[in-house]
C-alpha positions as CSV (number, residue, x, y, z in Angstrom):
1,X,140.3,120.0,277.2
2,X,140.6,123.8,278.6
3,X,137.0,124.3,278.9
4,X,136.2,124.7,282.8
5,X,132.3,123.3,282.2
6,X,133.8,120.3,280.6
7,X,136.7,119.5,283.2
8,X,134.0,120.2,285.9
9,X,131.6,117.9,284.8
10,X,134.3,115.0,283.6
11,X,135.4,115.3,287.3
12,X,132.2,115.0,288.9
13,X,131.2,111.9,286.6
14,X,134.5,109.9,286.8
15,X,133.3,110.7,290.9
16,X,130.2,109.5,290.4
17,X,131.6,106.2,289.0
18,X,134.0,105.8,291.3
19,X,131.0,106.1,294.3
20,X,129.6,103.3,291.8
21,X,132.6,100.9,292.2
22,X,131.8,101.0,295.9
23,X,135.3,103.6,296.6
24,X,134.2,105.5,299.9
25,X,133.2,109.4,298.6
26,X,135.8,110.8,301.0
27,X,139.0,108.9,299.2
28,X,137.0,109.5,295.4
29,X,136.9,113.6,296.2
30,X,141.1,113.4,297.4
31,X,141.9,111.3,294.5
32,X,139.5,113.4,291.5
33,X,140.5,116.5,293.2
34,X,144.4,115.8,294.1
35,X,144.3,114.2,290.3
36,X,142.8,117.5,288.8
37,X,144.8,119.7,290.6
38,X,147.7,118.2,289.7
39,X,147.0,117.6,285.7
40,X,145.7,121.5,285.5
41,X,148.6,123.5,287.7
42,X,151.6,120.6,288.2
43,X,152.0,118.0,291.2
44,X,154.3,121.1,293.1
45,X,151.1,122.8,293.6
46,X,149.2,119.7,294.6
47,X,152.3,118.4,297.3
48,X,152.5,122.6,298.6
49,X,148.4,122.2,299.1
50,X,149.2,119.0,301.1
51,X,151.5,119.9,303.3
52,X,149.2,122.6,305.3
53,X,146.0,121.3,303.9
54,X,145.0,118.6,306.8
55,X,146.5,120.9,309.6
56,X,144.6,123.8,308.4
57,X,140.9,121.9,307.7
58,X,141.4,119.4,311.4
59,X,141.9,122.5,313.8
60,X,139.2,124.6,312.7
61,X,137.6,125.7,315.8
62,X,134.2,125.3,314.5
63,X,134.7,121.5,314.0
64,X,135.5,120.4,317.3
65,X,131.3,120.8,317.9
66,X,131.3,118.0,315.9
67,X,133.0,114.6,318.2
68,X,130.7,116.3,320.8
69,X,127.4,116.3,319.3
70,X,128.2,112.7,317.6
71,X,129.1,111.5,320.9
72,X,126.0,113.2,322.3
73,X,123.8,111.4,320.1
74,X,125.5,107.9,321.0
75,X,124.9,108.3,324.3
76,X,121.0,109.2,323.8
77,X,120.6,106.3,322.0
78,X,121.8,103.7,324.7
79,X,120.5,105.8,327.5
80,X,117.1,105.3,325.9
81,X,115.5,109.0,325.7
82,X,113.9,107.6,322.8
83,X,111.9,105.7,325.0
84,X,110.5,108.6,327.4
85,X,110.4,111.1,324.3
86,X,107.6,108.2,322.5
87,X,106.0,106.9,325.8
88,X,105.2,111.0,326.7
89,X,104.2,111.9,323.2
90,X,101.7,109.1,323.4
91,X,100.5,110.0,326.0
92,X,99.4,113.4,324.8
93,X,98.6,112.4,321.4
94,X,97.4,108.7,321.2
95,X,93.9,108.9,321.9
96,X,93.6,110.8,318.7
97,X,93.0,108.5,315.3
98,X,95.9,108.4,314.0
99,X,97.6,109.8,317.5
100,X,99.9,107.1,317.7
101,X,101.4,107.6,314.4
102,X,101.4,111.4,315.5
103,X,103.2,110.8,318.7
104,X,106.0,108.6,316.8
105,X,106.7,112.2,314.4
106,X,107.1,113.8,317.9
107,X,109.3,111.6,319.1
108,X,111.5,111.9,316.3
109,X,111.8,115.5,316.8
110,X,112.6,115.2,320.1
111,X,115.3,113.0,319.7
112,X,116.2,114.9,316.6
113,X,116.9,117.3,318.9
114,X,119.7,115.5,321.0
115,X,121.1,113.0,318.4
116,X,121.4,115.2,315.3
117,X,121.4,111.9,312.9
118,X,118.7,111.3,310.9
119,X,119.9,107.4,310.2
120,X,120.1,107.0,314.0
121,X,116.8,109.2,314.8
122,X,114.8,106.6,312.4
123,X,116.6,103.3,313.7
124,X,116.1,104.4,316.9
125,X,112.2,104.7,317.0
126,X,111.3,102.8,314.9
127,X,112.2,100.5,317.2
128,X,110.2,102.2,319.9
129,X,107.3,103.3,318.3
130,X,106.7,100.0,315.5
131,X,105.3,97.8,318.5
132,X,102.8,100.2,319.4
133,X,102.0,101.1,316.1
134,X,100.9,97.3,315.0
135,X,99.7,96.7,318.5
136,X,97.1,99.3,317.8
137,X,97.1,98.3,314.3
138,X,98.0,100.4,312.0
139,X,98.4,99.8,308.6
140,X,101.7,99.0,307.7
141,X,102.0,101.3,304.9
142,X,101.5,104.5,307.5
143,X,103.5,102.8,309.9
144,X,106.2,102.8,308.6
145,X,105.5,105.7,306.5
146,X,105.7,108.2,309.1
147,X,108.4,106.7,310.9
148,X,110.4,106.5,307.7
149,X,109.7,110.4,307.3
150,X,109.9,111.4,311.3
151,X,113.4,110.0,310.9
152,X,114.6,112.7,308.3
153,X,113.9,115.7,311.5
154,X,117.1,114.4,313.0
155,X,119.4,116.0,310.0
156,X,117.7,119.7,310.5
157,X,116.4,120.1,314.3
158,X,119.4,121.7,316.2
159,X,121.5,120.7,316.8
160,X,122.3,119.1,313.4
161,X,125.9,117.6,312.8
162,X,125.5,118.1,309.2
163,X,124.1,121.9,309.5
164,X,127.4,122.3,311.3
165,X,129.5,120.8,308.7
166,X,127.5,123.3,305.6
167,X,128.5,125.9,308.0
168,X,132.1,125.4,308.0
169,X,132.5,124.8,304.4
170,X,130.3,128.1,303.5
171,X,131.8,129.7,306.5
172,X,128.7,130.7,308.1
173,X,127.7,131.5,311.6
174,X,126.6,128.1,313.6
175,X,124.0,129.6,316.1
176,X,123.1,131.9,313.2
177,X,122.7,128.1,311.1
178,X,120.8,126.5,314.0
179,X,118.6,129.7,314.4
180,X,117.5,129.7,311.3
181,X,116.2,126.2,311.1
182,X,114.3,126.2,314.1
183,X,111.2,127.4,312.1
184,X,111.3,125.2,309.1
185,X,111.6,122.2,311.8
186,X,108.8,123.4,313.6
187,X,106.8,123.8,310.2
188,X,107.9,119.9,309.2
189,X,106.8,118.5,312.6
190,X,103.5,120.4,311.6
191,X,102.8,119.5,308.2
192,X,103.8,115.8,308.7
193,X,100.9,115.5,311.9
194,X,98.6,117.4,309.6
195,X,99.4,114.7,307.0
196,X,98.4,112.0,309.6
197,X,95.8,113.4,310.3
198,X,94.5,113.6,306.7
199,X,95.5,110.3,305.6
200,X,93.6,108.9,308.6
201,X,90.6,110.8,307.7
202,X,90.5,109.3,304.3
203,X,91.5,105.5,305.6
204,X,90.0,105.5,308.8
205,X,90.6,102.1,309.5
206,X,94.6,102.8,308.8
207,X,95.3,104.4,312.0
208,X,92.9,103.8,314.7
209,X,92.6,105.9,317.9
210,X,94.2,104.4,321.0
211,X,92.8,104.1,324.5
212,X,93.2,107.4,326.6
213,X,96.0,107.0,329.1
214,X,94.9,107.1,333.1
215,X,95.8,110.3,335.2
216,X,98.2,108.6,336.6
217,X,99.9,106.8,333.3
218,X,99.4,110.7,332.0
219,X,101.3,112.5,334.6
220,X,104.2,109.7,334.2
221,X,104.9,110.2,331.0
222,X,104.5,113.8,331.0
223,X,107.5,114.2,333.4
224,X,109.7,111.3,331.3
225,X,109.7,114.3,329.5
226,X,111.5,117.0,331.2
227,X,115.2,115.1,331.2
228,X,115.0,115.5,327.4
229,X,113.6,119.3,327.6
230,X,116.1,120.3,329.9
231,X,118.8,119.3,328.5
232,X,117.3,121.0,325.1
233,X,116.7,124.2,326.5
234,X,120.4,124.0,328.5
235,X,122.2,123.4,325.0
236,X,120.1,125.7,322.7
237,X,119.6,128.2,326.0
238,X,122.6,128.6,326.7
239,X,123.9,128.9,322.8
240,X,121.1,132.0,322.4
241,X,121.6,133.0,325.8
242,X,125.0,134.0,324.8
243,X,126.5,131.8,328.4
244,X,128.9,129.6,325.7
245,X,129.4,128.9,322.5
246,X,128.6,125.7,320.6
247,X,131.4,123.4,321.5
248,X,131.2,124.0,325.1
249,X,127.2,123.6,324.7
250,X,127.7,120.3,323.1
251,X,130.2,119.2,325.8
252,X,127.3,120.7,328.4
253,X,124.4,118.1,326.3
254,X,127.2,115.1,326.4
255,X,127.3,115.6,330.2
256,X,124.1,115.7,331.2
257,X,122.8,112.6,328.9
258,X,125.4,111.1,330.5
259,X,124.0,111.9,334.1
260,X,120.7,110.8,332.3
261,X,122.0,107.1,331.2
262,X,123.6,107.0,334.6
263,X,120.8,107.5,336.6
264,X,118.3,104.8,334.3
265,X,121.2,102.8,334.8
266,X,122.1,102.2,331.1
267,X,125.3,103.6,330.4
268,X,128.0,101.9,332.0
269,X,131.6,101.4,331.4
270,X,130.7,99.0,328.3
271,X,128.4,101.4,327.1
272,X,130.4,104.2,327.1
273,X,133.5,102.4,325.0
274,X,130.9,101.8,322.2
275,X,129.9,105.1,322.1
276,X,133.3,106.4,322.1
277,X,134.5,103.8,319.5
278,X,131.4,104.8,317.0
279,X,131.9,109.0,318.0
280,X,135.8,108.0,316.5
281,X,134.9,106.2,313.6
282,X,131.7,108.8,312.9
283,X,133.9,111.8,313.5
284,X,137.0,110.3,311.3
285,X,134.5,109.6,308.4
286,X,133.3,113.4,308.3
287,X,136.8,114.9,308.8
288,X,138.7,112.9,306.0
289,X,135.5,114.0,303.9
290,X,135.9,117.3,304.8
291,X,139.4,116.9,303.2
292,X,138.8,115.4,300.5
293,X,135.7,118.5,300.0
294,X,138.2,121.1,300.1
295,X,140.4,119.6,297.4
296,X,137.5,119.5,295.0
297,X,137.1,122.8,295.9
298,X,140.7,124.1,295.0
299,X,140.3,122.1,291.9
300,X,136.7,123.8,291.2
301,X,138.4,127.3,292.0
302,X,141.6,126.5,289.9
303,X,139.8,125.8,286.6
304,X,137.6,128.6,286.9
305,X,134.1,126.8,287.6
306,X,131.7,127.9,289.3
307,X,132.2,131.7,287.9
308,X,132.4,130.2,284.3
309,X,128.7,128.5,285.0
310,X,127.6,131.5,286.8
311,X,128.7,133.5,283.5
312,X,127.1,131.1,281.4
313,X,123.9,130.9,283.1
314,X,123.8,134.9,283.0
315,X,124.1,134.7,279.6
316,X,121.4,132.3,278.9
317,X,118.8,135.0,280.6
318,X,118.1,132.0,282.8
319,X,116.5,133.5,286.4
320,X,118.9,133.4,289.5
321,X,115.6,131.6,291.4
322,X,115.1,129.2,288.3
323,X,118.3,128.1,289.2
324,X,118.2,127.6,292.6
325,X,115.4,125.3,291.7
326,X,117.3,123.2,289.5
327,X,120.0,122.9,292.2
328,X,117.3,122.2,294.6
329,X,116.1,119.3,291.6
330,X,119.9,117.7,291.2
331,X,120.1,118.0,295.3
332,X,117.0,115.7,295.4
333,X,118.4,113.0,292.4
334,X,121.9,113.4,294.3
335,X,120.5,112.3,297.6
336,X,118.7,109.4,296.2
337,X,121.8,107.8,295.3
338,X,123.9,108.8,298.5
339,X,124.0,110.0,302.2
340,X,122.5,113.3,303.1
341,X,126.5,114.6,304.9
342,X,128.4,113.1,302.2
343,X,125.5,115.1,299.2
344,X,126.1,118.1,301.0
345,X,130.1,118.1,301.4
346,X,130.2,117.2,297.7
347,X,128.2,119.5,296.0
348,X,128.2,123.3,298.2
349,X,132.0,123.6,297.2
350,X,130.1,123.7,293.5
351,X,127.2,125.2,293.6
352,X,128.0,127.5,296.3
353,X,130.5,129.8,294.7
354,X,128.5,129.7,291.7
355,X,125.2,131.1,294.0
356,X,127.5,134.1,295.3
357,X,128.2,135.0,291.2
358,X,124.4,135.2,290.4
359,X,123.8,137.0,293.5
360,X,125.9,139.8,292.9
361,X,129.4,138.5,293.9
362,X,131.2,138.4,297.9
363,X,129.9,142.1,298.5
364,X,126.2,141.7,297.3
365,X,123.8,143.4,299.3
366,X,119.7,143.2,300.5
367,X,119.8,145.6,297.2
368,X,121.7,143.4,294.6
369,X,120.3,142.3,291.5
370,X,120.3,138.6,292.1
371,X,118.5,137.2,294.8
372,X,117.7,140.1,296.4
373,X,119.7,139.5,299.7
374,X,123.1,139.9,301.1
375,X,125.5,137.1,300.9
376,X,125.0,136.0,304.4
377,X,121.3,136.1,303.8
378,X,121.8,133.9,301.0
379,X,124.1,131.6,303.3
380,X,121.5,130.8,306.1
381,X,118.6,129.8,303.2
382,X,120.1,128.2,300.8
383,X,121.5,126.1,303.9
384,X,118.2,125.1,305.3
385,X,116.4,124.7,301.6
386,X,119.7,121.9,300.9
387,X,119.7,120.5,303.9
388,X,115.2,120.0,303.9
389,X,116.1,118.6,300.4
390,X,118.9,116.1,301.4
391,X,115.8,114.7,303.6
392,X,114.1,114.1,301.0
393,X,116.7,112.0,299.5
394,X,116.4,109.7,302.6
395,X,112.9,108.9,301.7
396,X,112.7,108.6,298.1
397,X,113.3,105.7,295.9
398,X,115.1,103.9,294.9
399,X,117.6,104.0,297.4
400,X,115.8,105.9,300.4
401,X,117.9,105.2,303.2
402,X,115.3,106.0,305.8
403,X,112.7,103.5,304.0
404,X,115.7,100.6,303.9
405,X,116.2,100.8,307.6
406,X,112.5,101.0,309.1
407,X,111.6,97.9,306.4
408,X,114.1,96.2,308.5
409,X,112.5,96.7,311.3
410,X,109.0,95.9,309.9
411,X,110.0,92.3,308.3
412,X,105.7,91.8,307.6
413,X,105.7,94.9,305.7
414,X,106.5,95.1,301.9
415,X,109.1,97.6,300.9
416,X,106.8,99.1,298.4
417,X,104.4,99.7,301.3
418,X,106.4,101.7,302.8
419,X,107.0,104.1,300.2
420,X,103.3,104.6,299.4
421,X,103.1,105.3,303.1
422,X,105.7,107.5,302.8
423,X,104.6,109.0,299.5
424,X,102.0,112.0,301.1
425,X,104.7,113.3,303.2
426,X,107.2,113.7,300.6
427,X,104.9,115.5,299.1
428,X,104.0,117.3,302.4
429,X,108.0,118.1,301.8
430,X,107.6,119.9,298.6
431,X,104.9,122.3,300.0
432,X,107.4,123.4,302.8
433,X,110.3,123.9,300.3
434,X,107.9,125.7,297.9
435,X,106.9,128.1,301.1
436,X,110.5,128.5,302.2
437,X,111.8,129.1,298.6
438,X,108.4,132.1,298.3
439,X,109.2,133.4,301.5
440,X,112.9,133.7,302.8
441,X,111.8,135.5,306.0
442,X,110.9,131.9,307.4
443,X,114.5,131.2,307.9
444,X,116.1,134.5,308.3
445,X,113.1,136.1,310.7
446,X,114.4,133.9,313.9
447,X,117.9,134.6,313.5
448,X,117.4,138.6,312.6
449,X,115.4,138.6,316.0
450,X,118.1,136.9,317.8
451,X,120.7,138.5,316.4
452,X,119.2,142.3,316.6
């Protein structure tokens, strides 16, 4: 069986079935792609890839960001910025109908913003925001709804720990990365309050206004705010700013969350083990991944792949954008079967090289034929348009990661209520991809600014 289309796909379904049997992804990918290259170019080649291969993917520069904005993100959660980020968001929002549920998609940018999990980001406030949602009551169905879709902000709002690990595997710019998704974030916190406050307007009785807050409740709230906005605007500042890069940034966000817990009194000693401990075991999970990512990859490249489908899709006159809306399709059916980081560590090494082929090859320029862009152009968007569709897989049946953890949370609300709550803002979802697929410029404009 010679036929690169063939092997590619075998490998990627015996994969599959191996995720199936409950084999962690980052062991499946080392054994498929170890096995493959060993069958196609002899076990010398596999045992000569081994010896440097580790070394050579663990002290990547780039990577070390990563243990830092894990750890980062440990340490927000049990200093309790979730708390402050909610509490002040209410406070500006809540009197609204539907202001609560508003707030709560705020609040989940916010801590989006320092955490950088979207697993953690909905877990986290949910378990803020669910009491005041049903104290107000709110139907359950937008309840948990919009806390089941807030929590998907936490994989694209910089800093993202899975944006970082797409731009070490395509070898693209970090701050360039982080730049460039600052937009589409701003556009999803938009078009998921705008949701709200549709949804609210055709069920008013779903999400009724809450009492004003006093001048003094106001102005309390509204400064729990600043730790969290410093601390943005020191990491992201300073990374724009050009004063450090993004490792040293991260270790600047670990440090002052730190201060933060300190000062609330809620990171101690015990504390800081845990989140040490779960940074480790977070951070050993991505890296072995990582590993096992880049042996597909050699396996992919040895067998001729990704410009054998690139060739083949050419040849069936199918339209370079057509297929970055089927990818965009699989991307979606991938990520309802498996974690957003682990989707995108398995599938760029594929469809990556293959993108670069339709667009012209390594040296494509703005004037190529295929997408019309240069190759780092093509980078930073197909980045954020994978990364806004691994969200999507969080929220949509039937495995919906997002959905599974806030119906935890919300024992008295059926499952299926919560994905018809969360049904409008998938679909919210589409109309951002469909805008950011029409019109590049919303990811590259920020980062051509910053960059010129």
């Amino acid at each position: 069986m010679s036929d690169p289309i063939t092997l590619g796909i075998l490998s990627l379904v015996v994969l599959i079935v191996l995720i199936a049997i409950r084999i962690p992804i980052a062991y499946g990918m080392i054994l498929v792609g170890g096995v493959g290259i060993a069958l196609v170019n002899g076990p010398m080649l596999l045992m000569s890839q081994l010896k440097t291969l580790a070394y050579g993917q663990f002290s990547i520069y780039d990577l070390s960001v990563v243990p830092m904005f894990v750890l980062m993100g440990e340490l927000a959660t049990v200093a309790g910025l979730s708390h402050a980020l909610f509490r002040g968001a209410n406070a500006w929002l809540g009197w609204m109908r539907g202001g609560t549920a508003m707030a709560a998609i705020a609040g989940c940018a916010g801590f989006g913003a320092v955490c950088g999990s979207s697993l953690a980001t909905a877990s986290t406030m949910g378990k803020v925001a669910l009491p005041e949602l049903k104290r107000y009551n709110y139907s359950g169905a937008l309840a948990t709804g919009a806390l089941s879709a807030g929590g998907v902000l936490g994989i694209l709002i910089p800093p993202s720990v899975v944006l970082i690990v797409y731009a070490v595997i395509v070898e693209a710019n970090i701050v360039t990365m982080f730049a460039a998704a600052m937009l589409p974030g701003i556009l999803a916190v938009l078009f998921f309050i705008l949701t709200i406050a549709i949804y609210v307007r055709i069920r008013p009785a779903s999400g009724p206004a809450g009492g004003a807050a006093s001048r003094s409740e106001f102005v309390t709230a509204t400064l729990g705010l600043l730790p969290v906005m410093v601390i943005f605007g020191l990491v992201l500042g300073g990374i724009y700013g050009g004063f450090f890069n993004p490792t040293p940034a991260a270790a600047v966000g670990v440090f002052l969350v730190w201060v933060y817990g300190l000062a609330k009194r809620r990171v101690g000693l015990a504390e800081m083990v845990v989140a040490l401990k779960s940074t480790a075991r977070t951070s050993g999970m991505i890296y072995v991944i990582l590993l096992g990512a880049e042996l597909m990859k050699i396996f992919m490249s040895r067998i001729g792949l990704p410009q054998q489908a690139a060739q083949w899709i050419a040849e069936s006159g199918m339209a370079p954008m057509m297929v970055m809306v089927l990818i965009l399709v699989a991307l979606i059916l991938l990520g309802c079967l498996m974690d957003s980081m682990s989707m995108i560590l398995l599938v760029i090494p594929f469809f990556w090289p293959m993108l670069v082929e339709l667009n012209g090859g390594l040296y494509a320029t703005a004037d190529g034929a295929g997408f019309g862009m240069s190759t780092e152009d093509l980078k930073v968007w197909f980045g954020i348009l994978a990364l806004i569709v691994a969200e999507l897989g969080l929220i949509t049946p039937p495995v919906g990661m997002n959905v599974f953890i806030i119906s935890a949370l919300a024992k008295d609300t059926p499952m299926i209520e919560t994905f018809k709550g969360v049904a409008p803002f998938f679909c919210a979802e589409l109309v951002r991809v469909a805008l950011i697929l029409a019109f590049p410029a919303l990811t590259l404009w920020l980062p051509t600014l910053l960059g010129g």
